[in-house]
C-alpha positions as CSV (number, residue, x, y, z in Angstrom):
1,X,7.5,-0.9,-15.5
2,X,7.8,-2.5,-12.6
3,X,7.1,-0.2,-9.3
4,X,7.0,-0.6,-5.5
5,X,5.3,2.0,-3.7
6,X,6.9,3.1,-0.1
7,X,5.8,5.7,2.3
8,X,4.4,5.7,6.1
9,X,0.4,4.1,6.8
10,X,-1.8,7.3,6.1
11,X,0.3,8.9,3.4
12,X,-1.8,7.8,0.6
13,X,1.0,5.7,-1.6
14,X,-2.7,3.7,-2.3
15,X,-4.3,5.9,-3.4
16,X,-1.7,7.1,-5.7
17,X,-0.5,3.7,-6.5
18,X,-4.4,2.9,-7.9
19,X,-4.2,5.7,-10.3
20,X,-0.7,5.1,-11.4
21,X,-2.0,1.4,-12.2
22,X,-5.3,3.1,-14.0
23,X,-2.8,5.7,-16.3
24,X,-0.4,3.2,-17.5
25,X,-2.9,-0.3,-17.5
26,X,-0.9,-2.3,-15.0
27,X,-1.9,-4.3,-12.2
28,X,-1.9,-2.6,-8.6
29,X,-1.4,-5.6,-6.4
30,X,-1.6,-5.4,-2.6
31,X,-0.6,-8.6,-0.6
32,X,-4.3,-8.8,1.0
33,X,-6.0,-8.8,-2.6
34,X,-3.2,-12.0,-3.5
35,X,-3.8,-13.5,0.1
36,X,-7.7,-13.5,-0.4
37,X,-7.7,-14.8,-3.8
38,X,-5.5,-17.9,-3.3
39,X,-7.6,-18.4,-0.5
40,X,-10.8,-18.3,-2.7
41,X,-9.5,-20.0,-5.3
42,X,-8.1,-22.9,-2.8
43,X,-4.3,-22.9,-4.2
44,X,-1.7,-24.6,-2.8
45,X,0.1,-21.4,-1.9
46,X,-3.2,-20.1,-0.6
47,X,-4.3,-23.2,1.4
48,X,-0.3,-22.9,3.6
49,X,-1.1,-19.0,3.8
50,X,-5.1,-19.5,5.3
51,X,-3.3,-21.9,7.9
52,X,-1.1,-19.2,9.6
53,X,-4.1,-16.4,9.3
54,X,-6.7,-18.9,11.2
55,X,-4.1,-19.2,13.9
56,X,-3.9,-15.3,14.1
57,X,-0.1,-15.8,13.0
58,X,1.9,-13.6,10.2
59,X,2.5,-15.2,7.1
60,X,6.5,-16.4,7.2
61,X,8.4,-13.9,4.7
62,X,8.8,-16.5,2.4
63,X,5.4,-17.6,1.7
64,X,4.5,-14.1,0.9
65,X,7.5,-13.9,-1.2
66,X,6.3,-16.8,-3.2
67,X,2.6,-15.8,-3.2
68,X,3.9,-12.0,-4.8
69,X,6.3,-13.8,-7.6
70,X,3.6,-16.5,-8.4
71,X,1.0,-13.0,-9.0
72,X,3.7,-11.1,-10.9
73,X,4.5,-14.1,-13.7
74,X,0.5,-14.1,-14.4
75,X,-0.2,-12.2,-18.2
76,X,-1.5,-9.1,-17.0
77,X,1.7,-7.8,-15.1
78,X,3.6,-8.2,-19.0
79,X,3.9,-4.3,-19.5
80,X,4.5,-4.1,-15.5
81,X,2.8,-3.9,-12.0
82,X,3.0,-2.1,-8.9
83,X,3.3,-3.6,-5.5
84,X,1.5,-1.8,-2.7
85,X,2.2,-2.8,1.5
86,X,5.2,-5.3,0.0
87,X,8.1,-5.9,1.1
88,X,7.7,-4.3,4.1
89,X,10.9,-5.5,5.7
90,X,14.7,-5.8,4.2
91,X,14.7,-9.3,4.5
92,X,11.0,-9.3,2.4
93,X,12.9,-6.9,0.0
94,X,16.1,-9.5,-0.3
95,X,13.7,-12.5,-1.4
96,X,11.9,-10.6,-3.6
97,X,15.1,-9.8,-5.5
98,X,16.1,-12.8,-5.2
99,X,13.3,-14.4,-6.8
100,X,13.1,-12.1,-9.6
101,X,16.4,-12.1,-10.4
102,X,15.5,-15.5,-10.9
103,X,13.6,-14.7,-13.6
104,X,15.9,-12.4,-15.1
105,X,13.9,-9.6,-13.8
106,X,14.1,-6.4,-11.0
107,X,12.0,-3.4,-9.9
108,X,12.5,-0.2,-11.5
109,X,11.5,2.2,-9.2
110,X,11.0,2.7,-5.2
111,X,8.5,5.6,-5.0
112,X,8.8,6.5,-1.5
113,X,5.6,9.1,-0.7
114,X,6.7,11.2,1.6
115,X,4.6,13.1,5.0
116,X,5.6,13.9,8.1
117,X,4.4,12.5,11.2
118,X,2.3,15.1,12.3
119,X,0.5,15.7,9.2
120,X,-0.6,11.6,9.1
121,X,-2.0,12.2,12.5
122,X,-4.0,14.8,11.2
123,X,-5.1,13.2,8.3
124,X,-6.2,10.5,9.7
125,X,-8.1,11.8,12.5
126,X,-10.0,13.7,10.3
127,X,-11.3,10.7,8.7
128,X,-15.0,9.6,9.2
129,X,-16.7,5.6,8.2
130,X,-20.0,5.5,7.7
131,X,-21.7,2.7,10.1
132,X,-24.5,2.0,7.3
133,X,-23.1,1.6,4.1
134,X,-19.4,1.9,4.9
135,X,-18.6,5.1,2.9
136,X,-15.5,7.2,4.0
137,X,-15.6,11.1,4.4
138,X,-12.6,13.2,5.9
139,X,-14.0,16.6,7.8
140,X,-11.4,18.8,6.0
141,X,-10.4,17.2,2.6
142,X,-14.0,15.6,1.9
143,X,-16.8,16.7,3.9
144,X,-20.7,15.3,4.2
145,X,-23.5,18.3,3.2
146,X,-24.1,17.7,6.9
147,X,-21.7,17.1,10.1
148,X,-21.6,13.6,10.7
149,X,-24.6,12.1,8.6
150,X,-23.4,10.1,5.5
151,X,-24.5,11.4,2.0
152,X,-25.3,8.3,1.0
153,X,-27.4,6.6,3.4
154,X,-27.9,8.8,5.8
155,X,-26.4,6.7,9.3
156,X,-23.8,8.2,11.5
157,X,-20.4,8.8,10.6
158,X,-18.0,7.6,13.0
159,X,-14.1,7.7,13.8
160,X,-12.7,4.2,13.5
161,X,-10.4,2.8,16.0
162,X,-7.5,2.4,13.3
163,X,-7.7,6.4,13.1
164,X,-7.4,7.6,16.6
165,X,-4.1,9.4,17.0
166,X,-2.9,6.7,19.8
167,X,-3.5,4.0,17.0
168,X,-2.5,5.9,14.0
169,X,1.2,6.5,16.1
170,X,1.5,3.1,17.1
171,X,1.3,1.8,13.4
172,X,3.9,5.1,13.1
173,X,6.0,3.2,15.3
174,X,6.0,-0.1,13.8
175,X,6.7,1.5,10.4
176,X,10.0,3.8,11.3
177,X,11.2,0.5,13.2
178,X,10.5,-2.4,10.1
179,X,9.7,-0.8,6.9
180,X,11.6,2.7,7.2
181,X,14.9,0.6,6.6
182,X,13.9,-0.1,2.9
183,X,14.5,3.7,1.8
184,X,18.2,3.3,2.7
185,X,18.1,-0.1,0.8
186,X,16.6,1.2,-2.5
187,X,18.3,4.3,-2.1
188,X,21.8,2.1,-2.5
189,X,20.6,0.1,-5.2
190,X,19.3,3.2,-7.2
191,X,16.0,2.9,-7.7
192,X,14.3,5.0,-5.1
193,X,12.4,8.5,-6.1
194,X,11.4,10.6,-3.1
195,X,7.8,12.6,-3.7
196,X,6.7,15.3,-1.5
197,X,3.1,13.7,-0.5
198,X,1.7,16.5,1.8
199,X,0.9,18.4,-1.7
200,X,-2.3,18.2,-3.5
201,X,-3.1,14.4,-4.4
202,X,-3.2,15.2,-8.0
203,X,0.3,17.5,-7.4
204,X,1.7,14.3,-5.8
205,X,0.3,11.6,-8.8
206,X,2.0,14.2,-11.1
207,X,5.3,14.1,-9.8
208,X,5.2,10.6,-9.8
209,X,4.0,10.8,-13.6
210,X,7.2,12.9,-14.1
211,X,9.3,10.5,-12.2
212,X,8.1,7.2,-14.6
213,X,8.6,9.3,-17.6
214,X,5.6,9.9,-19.3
């Protein structure tokens, strides 16, 4: 079962895409977990990737196209894996079918998690960080005993910069403009399976459950 997850920053496809991985015992693989562990481990593919990161450069399509394909042909993505934040762009999508088609392989399903603009904004302006430990609270959906202090350590919550509704729409922006595209391109080939993610985050796993089939 092999699974891409799609849907806007904020709309909690990782979240979902971590307990889909837990339910049926396949990898949930995120582009910075591969980056950071070829990088550890000192690979060849890792070593090319670490040079364009110093230089505060994206890593060239292809690059992460070969880093995600090397990851998938490792033993533990056998029954299946899901990719979470790739591709992000068609031409990302193209080389990754490309390259599995290479090895006689193809995703099965798009699941493209969908919530409106708006309710993103919301979401994640609600969200708090701890500054001590680094714990995350959200003021509606999970709240501290008491306003602002974190449960666990007891240091000031605070709203990070990536949350603030001028942020959050910017990164909106980018994803209607790049990544948006790739519902129309799984769409035609198939493959894609809308979910309704402003519902209850157990409602939404669920649906997705009911979607895979078991």
């Amino acid at each position: 079962m092999k699974i891409i997850m799609l849907g806007a920053p904020g709309a909690g496809k990782g979240t979902q895409a971590k307990k889909i991985a837990a339910k049926y015992q396949i990898p949930h693989i995120s582009t910075g977990d591969i980056f950071r562990a070829n990088i550890k481990n000192g690979t060849e593919l890792g070593k090319k990737a670490k040079t364009y990161m110093d230089q505060g450069l994206l890593v060239p399509d292809e690059l992460v196209c070969d880093l995600v394909v090397d990851r998938v042909q490792q033993a533990d993505c056998e029954k299946g894996y899901i990719l979470d934040g790739f591709p992000r762009t068609i031409p990302q999508a193209e080389s990754l079918d490309k390259a599995l088609a290479a090895l006689g392989e193809s995703v099965d399903y798009a699941v493209n998690v969908e919530v409106p603009d708006e309710n993103i904004v919301k979401r994640m302006g609600g969200r708090r960080a701890c500054v001590g430990c680094g714990a995350t609270y959200h003021m509606e959906f999970a709240p501290t005993k008491k306003e602002g202090i974190c449960d666990t350590c007891g240091a000031e919550l605070i709203l990070r910069d990536d949350d603030k509704p001028e942020t959050v729409q910017k990164r909106l922006g980018v994803y209607h403009d790049q990544t948006q595209p790739l519902i129309e391109y799984y769409h035609k080939k198939g493959i894609l399976r809308d979910v309704d993610g402003t519902m209850d985050m157990e409602e939404v796993f669920q649906a997705i459950v009911k979607i895979l089939g078991a």
